[in-house]
N, C-alpha and C positions, 0 to 999 in steps of 0.2 A: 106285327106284334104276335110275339108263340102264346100259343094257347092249344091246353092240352082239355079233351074232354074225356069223360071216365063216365061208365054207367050214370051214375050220380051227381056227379061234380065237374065245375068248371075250374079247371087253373088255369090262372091271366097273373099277365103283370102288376105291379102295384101301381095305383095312380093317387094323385092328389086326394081324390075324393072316397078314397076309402079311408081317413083319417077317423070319422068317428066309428065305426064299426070295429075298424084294429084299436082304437084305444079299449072301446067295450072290452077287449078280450086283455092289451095289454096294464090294463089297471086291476082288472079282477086276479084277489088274491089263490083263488081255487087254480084256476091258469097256469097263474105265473108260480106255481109252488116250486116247481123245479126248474126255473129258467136262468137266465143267467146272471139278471138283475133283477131288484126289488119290484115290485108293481108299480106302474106308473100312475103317480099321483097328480100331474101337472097334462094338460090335453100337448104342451108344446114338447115334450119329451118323447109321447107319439107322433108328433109330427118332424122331429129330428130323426126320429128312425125309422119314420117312413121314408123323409125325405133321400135319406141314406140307402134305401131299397131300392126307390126308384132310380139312383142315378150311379149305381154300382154297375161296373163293366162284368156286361155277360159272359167275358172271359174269364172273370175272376169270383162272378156270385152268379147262382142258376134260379132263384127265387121265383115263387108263383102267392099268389093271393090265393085262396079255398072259396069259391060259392057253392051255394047250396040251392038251387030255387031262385038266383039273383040276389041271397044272401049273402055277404063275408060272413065266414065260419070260422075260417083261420088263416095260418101262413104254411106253406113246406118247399122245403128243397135244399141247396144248398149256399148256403150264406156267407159262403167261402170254402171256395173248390178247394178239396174234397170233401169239406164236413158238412154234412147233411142235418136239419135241423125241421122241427115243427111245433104248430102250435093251435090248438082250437078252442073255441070258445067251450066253457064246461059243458052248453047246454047241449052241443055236437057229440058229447063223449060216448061211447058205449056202443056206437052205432056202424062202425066199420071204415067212419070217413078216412083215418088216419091211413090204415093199412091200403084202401081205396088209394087215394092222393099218392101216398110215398110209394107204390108200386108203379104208379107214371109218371113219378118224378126220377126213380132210380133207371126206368128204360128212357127215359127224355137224358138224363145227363151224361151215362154209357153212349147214347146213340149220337151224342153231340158235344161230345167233350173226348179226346184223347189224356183220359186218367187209368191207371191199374186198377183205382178202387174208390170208396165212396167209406169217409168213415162217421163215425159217432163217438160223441163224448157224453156218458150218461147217469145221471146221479143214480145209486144204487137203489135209492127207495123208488124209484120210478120203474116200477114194475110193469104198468102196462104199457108205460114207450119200450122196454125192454121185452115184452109180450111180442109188440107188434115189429121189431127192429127182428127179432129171433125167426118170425113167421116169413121177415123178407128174405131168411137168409144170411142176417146179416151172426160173426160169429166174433164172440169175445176173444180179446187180446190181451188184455191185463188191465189192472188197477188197481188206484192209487190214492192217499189218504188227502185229506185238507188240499184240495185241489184250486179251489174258487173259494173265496170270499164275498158273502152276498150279505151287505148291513154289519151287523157284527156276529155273523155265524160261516162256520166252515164247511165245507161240504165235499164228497167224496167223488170219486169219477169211475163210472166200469168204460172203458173203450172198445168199441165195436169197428168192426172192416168186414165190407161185403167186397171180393174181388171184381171183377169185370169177368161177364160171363167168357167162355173158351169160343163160341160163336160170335163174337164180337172183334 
């Protein structure tokens, strides 16, 4: 099982029994403000997408769980190669896990994936994933209006690509 360790942080695989600590995070609406669905109201709608985590081929999804202390915190990686994806619980925020995490997930996925690049699809108002996507490096491409549909609201996309480094 890969598992990457970071000053702070553990990222592991998902397993069955992190169903209620990711619903914690996938039903809280602060979370999910910029995700790609609604918050999840139903515990089996985290467990369809957990379910879906865990049994996604590593060639095609690079996903890690986030601990903190033996905590679940969050999720990060990429949830279909190339696109790179995260998420933490509110009470995580502010504290450098995101950039922590998605700085060993992007040398984990370069190191063990033959792709050019790693991208992002990112709602505009999401300033600090776009804080910390900027800090990796990662740089805008363009974007584009009413993008996603999430309930009955439209939402916009800025797109990011970080290359593969030239020593790789």
């Amino acid at each position: 099982m890969t598992e990457i360790r970071t000053k702070r942080l553990l990222l592991r695989r998902a397993r069955a029994h992190d169903l209620d600590p990711m619903h914690a995070i996938l039903s809280d609406a602060d979370a999910m403000r910029y995700w790609a669905t609604l918050p999840h109201t139903e515990i089996h709608q985290t467990r369809n997408w957990l379910d879906d985590m865990i049994a996604a081929p590593v060639a095609e999804s690079d996903d890690f769980v986030i601990e903190r202390d033996g905590e679940v915190i969050g999720k990060a990686g990429c949830w279909k190669l190339p696109e790179i994806g995260y998420i933490l619980h509110p009470s995580a925020w502010g504290r450098g896990y995101a950039t922590e995490a998605l700085t060993a997930v992007v040398a984990h996925v370069f190191a063990n994936h033959a792709i050019p690049e790693i991208i992002a699809d990112v709602d505009p108002r999401n300033t600090a994933s776009l804080a910390v996507l900027t800090k990796l490096g990662f740089r805008e491409t363009g974007r584009a209006e009413r993008t996603l549909q999430i309930g009955n609201d439209w939402f916009d996309s800025i797109y990011l690509v970080l290359k593969r480094p030239s020593d790789q």
